[in-house]
MARZATOR-46841 format. One record per residue (C-alpha): y, z negated, x. Coordinates in nm, 2 decimals. Last residue first. Layout:
REM MARZATOR-46841
Y, Z, X
...
***
This chain:
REM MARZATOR-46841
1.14, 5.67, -0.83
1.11, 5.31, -0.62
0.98, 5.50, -0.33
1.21, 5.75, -0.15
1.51, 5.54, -0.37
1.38, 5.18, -0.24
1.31, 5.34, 0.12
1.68, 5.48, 0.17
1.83, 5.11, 0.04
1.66, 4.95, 0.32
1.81, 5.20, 0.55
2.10, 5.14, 0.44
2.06, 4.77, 0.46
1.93, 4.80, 0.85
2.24, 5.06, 0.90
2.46, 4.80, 0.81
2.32, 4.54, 0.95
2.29, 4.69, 1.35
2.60, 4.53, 1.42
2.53, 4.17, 1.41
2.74, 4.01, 1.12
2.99, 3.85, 1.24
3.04, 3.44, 1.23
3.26, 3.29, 0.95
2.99, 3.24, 0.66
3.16, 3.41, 0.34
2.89, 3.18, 0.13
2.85, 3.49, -0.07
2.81, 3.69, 0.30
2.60, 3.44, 0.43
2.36, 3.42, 0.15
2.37, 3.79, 0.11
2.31, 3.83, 0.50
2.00, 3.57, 0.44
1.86, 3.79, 0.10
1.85, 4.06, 0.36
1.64, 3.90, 0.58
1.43, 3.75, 0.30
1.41, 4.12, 0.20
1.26, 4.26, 0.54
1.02, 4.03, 0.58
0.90, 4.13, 0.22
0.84, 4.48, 0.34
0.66, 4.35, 0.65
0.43, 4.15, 0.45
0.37, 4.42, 0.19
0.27, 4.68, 0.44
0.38, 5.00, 0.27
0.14, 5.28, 0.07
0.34, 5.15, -0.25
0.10, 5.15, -0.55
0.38, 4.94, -0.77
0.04, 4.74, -0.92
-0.10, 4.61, -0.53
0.26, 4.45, -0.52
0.18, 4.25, -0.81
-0.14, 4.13, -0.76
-0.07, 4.02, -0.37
0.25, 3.83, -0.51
0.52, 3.86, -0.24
0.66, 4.10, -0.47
0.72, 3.87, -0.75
0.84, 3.60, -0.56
1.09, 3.79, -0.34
1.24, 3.93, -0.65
1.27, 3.60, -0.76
1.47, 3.50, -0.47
1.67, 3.80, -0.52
1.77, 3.67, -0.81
1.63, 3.75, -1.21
1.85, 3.63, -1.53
1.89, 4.02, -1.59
1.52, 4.07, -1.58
1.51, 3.96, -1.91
1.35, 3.66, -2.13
1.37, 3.36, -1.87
1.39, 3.04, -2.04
1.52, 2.86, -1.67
1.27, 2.54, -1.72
1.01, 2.72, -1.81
0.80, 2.53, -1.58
0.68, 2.86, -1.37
0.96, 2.95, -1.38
1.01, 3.26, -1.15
0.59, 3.33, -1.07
0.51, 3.26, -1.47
0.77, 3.47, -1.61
0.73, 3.79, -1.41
0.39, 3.85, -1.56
0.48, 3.78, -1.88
0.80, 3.96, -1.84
0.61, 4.32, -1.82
0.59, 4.42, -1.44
0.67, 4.80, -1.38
0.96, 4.90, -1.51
1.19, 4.63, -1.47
1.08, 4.54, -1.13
1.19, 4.87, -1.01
1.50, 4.88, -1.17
1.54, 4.54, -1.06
1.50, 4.59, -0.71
1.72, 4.91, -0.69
2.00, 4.70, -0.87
1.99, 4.40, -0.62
1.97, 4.71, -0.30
2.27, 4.87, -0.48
2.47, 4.49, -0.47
2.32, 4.44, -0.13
2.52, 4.78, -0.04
2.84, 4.70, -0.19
2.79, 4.34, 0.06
2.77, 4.51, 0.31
3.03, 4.76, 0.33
3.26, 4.46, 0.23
3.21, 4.19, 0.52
3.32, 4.46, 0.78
3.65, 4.54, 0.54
3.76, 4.18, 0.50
3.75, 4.13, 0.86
3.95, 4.42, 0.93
4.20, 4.38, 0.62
4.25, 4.05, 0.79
4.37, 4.11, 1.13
4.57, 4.43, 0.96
4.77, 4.21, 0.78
4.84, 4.01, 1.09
4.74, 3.70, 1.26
4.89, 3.58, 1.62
4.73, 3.34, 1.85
4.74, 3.04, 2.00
5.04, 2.86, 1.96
5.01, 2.52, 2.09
4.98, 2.24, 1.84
4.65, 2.07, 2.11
4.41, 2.21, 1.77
4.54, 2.48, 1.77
4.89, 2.63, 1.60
4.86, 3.03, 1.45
5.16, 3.29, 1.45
5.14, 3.47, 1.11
5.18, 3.81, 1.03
5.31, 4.06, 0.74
5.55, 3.76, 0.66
5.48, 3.77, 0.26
5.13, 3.92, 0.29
5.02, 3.66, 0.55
5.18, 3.37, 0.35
5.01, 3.52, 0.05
4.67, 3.50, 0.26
4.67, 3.18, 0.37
4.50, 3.07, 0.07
4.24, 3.28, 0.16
4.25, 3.20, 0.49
4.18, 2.85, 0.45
4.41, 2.70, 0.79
4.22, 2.53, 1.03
4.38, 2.71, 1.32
4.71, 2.58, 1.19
4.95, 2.81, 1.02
5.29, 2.89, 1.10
5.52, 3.15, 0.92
5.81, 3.40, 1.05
6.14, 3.28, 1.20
6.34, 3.58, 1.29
6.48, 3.71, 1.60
6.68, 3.99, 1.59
7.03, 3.89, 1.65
6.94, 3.72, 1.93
6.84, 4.04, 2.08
7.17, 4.15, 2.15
7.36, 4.34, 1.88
7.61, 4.65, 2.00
7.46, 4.88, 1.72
7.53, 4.63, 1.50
7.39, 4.62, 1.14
7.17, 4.91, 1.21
7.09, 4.75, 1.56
6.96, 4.41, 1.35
6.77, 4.56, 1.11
6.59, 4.80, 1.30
6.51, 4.51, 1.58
6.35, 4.28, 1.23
6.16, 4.59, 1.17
6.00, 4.63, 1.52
5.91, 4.30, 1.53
6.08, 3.98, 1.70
5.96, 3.64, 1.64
6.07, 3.24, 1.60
6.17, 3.01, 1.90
5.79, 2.89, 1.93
5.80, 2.60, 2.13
5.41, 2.48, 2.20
5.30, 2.70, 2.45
5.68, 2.73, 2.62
6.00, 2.85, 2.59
5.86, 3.19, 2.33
6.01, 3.39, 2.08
5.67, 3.58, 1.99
5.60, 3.92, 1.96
5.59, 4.18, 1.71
5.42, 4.54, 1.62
5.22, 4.57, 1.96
5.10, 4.86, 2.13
5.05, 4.66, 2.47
5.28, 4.90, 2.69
5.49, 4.96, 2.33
5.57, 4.56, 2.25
5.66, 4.49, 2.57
5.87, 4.78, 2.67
6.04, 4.71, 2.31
6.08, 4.32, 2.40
6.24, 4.40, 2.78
6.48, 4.67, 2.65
6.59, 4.47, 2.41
6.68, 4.19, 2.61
6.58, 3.85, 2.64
6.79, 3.51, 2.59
6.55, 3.36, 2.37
6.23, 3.42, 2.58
5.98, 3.66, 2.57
5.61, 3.66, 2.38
5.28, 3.84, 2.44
5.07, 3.53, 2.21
4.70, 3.50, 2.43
4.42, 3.58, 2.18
4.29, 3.27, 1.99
4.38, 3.41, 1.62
4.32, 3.74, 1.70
3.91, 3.67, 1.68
3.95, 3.53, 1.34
3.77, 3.22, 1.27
4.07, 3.05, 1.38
4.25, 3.13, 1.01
3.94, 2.99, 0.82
3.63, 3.16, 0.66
3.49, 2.93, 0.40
3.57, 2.55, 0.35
3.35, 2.30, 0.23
3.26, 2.11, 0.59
3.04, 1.83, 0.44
3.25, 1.49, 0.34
3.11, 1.12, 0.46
3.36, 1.12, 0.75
3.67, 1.24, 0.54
3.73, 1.60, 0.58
4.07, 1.68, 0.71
4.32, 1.86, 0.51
4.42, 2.22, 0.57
4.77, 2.31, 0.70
5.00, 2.61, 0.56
5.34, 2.67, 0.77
5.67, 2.82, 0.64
5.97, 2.86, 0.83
6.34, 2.98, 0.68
6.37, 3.30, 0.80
6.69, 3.35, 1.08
6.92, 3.60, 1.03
7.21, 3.41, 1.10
7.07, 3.33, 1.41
6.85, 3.13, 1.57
6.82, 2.84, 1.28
6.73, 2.48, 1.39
6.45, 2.40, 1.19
6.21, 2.36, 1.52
5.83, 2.39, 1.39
5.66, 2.07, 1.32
5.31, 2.18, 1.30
5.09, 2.05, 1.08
4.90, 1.74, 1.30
4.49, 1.77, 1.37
4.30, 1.48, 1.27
4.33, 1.18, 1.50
4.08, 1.29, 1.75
4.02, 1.05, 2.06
3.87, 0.80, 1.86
3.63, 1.04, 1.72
3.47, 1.10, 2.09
3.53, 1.44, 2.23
3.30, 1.76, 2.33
3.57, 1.99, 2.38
3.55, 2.37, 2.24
3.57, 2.70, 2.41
3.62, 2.98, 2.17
3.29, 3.26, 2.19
3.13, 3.14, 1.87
3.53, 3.16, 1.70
3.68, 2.90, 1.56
3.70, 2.65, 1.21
3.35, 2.54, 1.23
3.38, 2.41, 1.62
3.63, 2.20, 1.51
3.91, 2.21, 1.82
3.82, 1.97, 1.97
3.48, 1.87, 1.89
3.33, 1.57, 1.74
3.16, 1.20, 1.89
3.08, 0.90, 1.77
2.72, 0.94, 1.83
2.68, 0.98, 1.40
2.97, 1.19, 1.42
2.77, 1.49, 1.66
2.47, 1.48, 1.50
2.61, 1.48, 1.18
2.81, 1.78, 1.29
2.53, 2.01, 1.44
2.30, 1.93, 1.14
2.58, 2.00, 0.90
2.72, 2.32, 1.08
2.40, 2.46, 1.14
2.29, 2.44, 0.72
2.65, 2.57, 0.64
2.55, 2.89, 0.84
2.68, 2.93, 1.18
2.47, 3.22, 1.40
2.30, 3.21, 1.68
2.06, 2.84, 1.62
1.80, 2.60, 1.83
2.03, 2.32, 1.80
2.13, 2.33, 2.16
2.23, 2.71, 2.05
2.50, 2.56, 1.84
2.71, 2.43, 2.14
2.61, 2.78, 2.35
2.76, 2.99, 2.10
3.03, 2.76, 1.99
3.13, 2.79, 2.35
3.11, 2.47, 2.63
3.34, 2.17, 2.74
3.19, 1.87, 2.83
3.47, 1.60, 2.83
3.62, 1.43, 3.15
3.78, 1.14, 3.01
3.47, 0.86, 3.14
3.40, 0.82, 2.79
3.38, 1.17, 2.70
3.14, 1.22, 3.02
2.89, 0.97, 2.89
2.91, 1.09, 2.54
2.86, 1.45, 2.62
2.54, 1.37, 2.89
2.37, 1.13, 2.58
2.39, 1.39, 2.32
2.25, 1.68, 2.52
1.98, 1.50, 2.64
1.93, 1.41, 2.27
1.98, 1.75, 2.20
1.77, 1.89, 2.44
1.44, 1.65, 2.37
1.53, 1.74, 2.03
1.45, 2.13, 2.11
1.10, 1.99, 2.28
0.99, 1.79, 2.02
1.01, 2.02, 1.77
1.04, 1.80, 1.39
0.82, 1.52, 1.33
0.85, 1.27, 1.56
0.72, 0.90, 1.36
1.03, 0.70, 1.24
0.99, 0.34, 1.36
1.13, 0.36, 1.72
1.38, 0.62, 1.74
1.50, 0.51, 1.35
1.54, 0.14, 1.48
1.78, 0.37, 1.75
1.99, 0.54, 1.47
2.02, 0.17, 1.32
2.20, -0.01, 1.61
2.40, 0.29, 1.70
2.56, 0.29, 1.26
2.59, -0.11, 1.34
2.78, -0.02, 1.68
3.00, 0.25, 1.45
3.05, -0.02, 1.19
3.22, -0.20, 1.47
3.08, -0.59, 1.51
3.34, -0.89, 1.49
3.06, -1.09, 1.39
3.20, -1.29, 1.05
3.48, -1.09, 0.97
3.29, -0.72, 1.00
3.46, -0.46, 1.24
3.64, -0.17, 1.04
3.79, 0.09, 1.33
3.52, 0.25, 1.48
3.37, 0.36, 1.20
3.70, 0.43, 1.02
3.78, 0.68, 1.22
4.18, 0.69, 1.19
4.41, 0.91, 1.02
4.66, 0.70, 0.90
4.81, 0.69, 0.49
4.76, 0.29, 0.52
4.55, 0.16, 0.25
4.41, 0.54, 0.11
4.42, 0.66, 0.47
4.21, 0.37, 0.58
3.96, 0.38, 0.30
3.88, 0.74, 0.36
3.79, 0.68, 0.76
3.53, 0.48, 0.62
3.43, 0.71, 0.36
3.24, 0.61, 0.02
3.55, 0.48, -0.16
3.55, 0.18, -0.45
3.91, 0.08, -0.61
3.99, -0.24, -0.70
4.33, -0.28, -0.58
4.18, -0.48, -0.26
4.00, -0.20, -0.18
3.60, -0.20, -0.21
3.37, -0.04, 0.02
3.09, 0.13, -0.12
2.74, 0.08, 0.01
2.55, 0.04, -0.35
2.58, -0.34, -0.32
2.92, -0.30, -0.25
3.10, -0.40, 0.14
3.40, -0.52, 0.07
3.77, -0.43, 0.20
4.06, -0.58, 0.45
4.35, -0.44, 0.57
4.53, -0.71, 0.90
4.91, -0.65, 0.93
5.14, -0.75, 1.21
5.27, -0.38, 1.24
5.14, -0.33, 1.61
4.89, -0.57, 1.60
4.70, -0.35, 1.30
4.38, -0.49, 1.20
4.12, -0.35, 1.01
3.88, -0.59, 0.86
3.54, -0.62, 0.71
3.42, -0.85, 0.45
3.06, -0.88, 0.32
3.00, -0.86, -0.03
2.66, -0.71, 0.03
2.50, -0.75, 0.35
2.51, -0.52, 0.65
2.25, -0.45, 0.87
2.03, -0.51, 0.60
1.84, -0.16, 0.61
2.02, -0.05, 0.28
2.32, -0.18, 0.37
2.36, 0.04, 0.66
2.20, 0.31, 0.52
2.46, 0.24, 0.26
2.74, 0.28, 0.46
2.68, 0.60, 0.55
2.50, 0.81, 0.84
2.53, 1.16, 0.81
2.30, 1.37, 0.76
2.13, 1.66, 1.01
1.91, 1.42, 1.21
1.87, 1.08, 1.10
1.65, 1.00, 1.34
1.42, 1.21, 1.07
1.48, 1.08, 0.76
1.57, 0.77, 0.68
1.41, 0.80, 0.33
1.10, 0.72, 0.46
1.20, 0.41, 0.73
1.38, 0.27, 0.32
1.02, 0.34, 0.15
0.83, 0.14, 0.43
1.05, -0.12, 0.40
0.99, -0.15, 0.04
0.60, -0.18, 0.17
0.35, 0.10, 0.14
0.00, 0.00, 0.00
***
């Protein structure tokens, strides 16, 4: 007979791999008791926030609201942006939730049987251990997002990679700087520990106008997770490659003829106003120079700067995208607030375009399927593979996914009745690959798509029609 215990080591999961751990692990396992107090204090203001520890791991503010998030119940008491898990100690022991969240990760080491790949853990944990060490000493590992996710045996983000990555990174204490979801695979990123990362500032462009031309600034931020939150956004502003380019730029008292040999030696349709990394002066373009000489032929440069937008590297580009439209580009703040790249219109039309040829052809390969299914396999047949329980009340093929499509063909009986002179194994290899791109394309998964897909969905779409007719 298994114990209680027994059923809380089960639910652990795995060393905790790929989940976060939250309070109520902690309370779960006794390592922290119900209606225990924990504190927060703050020297520097003379202030000391307390909360309570729920009996379903929620911590209690002293207005009577309940929060899930450590770092959540700071900002709510305070509006700072502090890891909470190092941050709260409890009253009575003056121990960090972070040192209780250490304590119970290694009781998982020693009571949760291995049962994932030894080997690619070994690496991680290695991995792990060598990252923490050198953040503490102030020499952090840096590495790509390519070679970061590799550790966890993956080439490509999916929202899967990014959880497992990150939980394994918060629950050490540790995150990346910048967020290795919000970049590119090829950006460099900082192995750091969560005491050294505050949450990344808006930038605080200089409001002092230029000129009397000068555009009034705009910049669009994204809010921080709290600790206990998954990564919901989609394709950001840094996942764009142009958004970590170098920015061409001049300074303030530049000429003419210096920005317009800059701009046509690199083919470029604006540049940055430029003092340093981090002072952006405003821009120049090719319209805003028009503008200026027609209104004086005898202008200096000055006269053509303008102040376009600013948007951090976290930025939703979707809801970037008006500000984009508006100012035709965009000059984008990392995670350190230095300008790191410029976005344009024709940045995103790009990206937008190499995500859309594939997905129109997934939508013809979805109505190939169903044709096909359609008019061959009567619904009792299909019925029983899909839902099986009834639970979904299937009664047309229009209610089928491509996950049922997968069902119905994988079935030996089924695929023996379409009379195909194809290996059915191989066939259906090839559809849970495609049904991955549509995953990552409808969960508009930041990483490119290798090059070869489109030509591997074409051709996909070529056999249906020689076949499927």
């Amino acid at each position: 007979m298994s114990s209680a215990g027994d059923e809380t080591q089960g639910r652990r999961q795995h060393l905790f791999r790929g989940r976060r751990v939250k309070i109520r692990d902690l309370v779960d396992t006794a390592l922290l008791e119900p209606g225990a107090l924990l504190v927060y204090d703050r020297p520097q203001v003379g202030e000391t926030l307390e909360v309570t520890v729920t009996e379903t791991g929620q911590l209690l503010l002293p207005d009577g609201r309940e929060i899930t998030s450590p770092s959540g119940a700071i900002r709510l008491l305070c509006g700072k942006s502090i890891d909470g898990w190092h941050a709260w100690r409890t009253a009575d022991g003056d121990l960090s939730l972070h040192s209780l969240r250490l304590r119970l990760i290694q009781e998982a080491v020693r009571e949760v049987p291995d049962e994932g790949d030894p080997d690619l853990e070994a690496r991680q944990d290695e991995f792990l251990n060598s990252a923490k060490t050198a953040a503490e000493s102030a020499s952090p590992q840096r590495l790509t997002v390519r070679e970061l996710i590799a550790i966890w045996g993956a080439s490509g983000r999916s929202f899967e990679v990014n959880e497992r990555v990150d939980a394994d990174l918060k629950n050490n204490g540790m995150s990346t700087r910048p967020d290795f979801r919000a970049v590119t695979l090829d950006d460099m990123v900082a192995i750091v520990l969560t005491t050294q990362v505050s949450g990344d500032e808006e930038p605080t462009p200089d409001t002092q106008d230029i000129s009397a031309g000068t555009v009034a600034s705009t910049h669009v931020g994204v809010v921080e997770n709290d600790d206990e939150s998954a990564w919901d956004h989609g394709l950001t502003i840094g996942n764009l490659p142009s958004a970590s380019r170098k920015v061409c730029s001049v300074a303030p008292d530049a000429t003419f003829e210096e920005a317009i040999t800059l701009m046509l030696t690199n083919d470029y349709s604006q540049l940055g106003v430029m003092t340093g990394p981090r002072d952006l002066k405003g821009a120049v373009s090719w319209k805003s120079i028009a503008r200026a000489r027609n209104a004086n032929p005898a202008a200096r440069l000055s006269a053509a700067i303008t102040r376009p937008s600013e948007v951090l590297y976290t930025a939703d580009l979707i809801s970037s995208l008006p500000v984009i439209q508006n100012y035709e580009f965009v000059f984008v703040r990392g995670a350190d607030n230095s300008v790191t790249g410029i976005v344009t219109l024709a940045d995103v039309v790009e990206v937008y375009g190499q995500m859309a040829s594939p997905f129109f052809i997934i939508g013809r390969i979805d109505q190939s399927l169903r044709r096909i299914i359609e008019t061959t396999f009567p619904m009792k047949t299909i019925a029983p593979l899909c839902d099986p329980d009834g639970l979904r009340g299937l009664r047309t093929c229009d209610q089928l996914t491509m996950g049922d499509y997968q069902r119905i063909l994988e079935n030996p009986d089924c695929w023996a009745n379409l009379g195909w002179q194809l290996y059915r194994k191989t066939f259906c290899a090839r559809l849970q690959e495609i049904a991955q791109v549509r995953n990552n394309l409808m969960h508009f998964n930041s990483d490119p798509l290798p090059r070869d897909t489109v030509s591997m969905l074409q051709n996909f779409i070529n056999l249906l029609q020689e076949y499927g007719t």
